[in-house]
C-alpha positions in Angstrom: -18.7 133.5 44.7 -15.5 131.9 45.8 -13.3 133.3 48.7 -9.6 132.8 47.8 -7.7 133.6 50.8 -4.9 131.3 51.9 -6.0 129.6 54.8 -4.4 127.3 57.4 -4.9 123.9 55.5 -5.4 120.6 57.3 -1.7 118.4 57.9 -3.3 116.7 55.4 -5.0 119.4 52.6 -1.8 121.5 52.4 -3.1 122.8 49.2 -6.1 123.7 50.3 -8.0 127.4 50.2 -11.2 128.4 52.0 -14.3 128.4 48.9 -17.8 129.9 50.1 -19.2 128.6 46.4 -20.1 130.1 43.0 -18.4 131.7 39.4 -15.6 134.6 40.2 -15.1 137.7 38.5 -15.5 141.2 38.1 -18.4 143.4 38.9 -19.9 145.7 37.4 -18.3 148.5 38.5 -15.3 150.2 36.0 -13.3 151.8 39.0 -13.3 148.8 41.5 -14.1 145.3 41.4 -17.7 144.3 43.2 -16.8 142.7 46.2 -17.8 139.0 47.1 -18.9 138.3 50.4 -17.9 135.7 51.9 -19.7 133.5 54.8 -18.7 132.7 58.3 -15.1 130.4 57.6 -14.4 130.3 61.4 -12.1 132.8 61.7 -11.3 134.3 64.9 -9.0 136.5 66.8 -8.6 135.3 70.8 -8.2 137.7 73.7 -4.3 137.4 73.9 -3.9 138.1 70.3 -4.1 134.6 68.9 -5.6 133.9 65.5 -7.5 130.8 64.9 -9.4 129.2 62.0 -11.9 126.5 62.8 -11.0 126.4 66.4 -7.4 125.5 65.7 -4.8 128.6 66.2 -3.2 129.5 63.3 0.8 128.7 63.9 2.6 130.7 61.2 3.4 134.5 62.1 4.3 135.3 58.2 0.2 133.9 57.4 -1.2 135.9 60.5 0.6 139.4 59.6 -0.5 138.9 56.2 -4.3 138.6 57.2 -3.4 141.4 60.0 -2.4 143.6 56.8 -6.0 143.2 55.0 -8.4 143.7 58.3 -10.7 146.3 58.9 -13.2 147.5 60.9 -16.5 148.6 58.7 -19.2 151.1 59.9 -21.7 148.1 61.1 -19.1 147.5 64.1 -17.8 144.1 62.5 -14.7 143.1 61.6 -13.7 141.8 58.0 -10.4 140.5 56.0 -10.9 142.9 53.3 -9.0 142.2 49.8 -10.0 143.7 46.3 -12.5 141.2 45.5 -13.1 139.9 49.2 -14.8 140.2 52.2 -14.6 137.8 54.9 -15.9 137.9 58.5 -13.8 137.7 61.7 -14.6 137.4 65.0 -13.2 139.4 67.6 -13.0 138.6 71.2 -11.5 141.9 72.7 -9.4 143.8 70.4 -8.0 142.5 67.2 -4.5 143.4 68.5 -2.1 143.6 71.7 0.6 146.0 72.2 3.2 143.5 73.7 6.7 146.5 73.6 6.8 149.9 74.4 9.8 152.3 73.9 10.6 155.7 75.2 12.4 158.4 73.6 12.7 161.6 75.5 11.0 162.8 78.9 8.1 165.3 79.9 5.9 166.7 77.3 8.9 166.1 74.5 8.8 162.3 75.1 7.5 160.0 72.4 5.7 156.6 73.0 6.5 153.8 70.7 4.1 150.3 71.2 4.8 147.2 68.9 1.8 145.1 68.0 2.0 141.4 68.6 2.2 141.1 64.6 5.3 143.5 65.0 3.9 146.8 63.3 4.9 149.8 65.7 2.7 152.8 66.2 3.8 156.2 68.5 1.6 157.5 70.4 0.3 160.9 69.6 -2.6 162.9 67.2 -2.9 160.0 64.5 -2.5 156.8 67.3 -4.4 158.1 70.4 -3.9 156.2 73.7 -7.3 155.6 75.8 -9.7 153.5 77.7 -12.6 151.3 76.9 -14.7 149.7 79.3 -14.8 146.5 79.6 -17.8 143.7 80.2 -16.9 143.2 84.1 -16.7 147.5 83.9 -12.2 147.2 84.2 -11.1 150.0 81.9 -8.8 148.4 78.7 -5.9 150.3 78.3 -5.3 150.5 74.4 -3.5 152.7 71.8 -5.4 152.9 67.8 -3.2 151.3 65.4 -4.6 152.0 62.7 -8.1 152.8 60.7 -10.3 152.4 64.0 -8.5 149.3 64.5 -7.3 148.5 68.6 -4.3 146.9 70.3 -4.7 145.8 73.9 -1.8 146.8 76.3 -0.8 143.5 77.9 -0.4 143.6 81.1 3.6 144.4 81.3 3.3 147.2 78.9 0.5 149.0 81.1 2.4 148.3 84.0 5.3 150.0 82.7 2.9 153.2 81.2 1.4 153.0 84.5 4.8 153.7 86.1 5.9 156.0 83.7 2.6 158.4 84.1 2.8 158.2 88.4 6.3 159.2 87.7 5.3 162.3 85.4 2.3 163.5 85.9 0.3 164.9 88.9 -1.2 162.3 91.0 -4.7 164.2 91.2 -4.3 164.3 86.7 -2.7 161.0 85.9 -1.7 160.1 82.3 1.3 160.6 79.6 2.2 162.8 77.1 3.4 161.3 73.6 4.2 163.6 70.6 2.8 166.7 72.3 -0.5 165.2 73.2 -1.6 164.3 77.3 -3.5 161.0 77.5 -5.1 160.7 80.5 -5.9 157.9 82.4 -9.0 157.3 83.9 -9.6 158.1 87.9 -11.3 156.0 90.1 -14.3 157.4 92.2 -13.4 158.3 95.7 -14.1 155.0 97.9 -14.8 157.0 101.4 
């Protein structure tokens, strides 16, 4: 089976594409090609949003947004560059994206939420892209909006600072959270400390 995706060459294999080994071709399905599996290739997606392969970050945004465009997030919990005849594994540190822009339009329960991805796609907030909390391994909540498919985007820190603003200016102190395309997203409370 050989995996075909464009990878990051070496300075000095700038030709070169990511093989896991044996013949190519179709399955034996008639609808949709079988797809190959691919191995570990050391693919990884950092904390901050920064893609590497083999422990080197991958520099170009165009090759990044095109791999960005083919993730998914299967059933098992793992994430995987999925193409027609392709599956490879990614690692994910946190959440495979981070909302780096938000935009406003409108106030109160009309207003609608706008984040833009760190690979530039932009999702609003509302039924389809729900805004939440996950917990995270030292128990902080992680402030994140769905982008797509089950798939996450972490709110940097500016952007939650400014939706953290935006919802003590809007909402009742006692029922914090926003309101984006007629939906309220609330914001976790924290337990009384007395």
């Amino acid at each position: 089976q050989t995996c075909a995706l464009p990878i990051l060459p070496a300075q000095d294999q700038r030709d070169a594409v990511v093989a896991c080994g044996g013949p190519r071709g179709k399955g034996t399905s008639g609808v949709l090609p079988k797809l190959n599996p691919c191995g570990d290739i050391g693919l990884k997606i950092g904390h901050d949003g920064t893609w590497f392969y083999q422990g080197g970050p991958i520099a170009r945004k165009a090759l990044v947004k095109l791999f960005a465009s083919v993730l998914r997030l299967e059933e098992d919990g793992r994430y995987y560059l999925v193409t027609p005849v392709e599956k490879v594994p990614i690692a994910v540190e946190t959440m495979p994206f981070v909302a780096v822009e938000m935009s406003r339009e409108g106030h109160g329960k009309r207003q609608s939420l706008a984040f833009r991805s760190n690979v530039d796609e932009w999702v609003t907030a509302g039924p389809e892209h729900a805004l939440g909390f996950e917990r995270g391994a030292d128990q902080d909540f992680i402030p994140f909006i769905v982008v797509r498919d089950g798939l996450k985007a972490r709110l940097a820190r500016p952007v939650y600072y400014e939706l953290a603003g935006l919802a003590m200016e809007t909402s009742p102190p006692d029922e914090p959270g926003v309101w984006s395309r007629g939906t309220f997203f609330p914001f976790p409370v924290a337990p009384d400390c007395g």
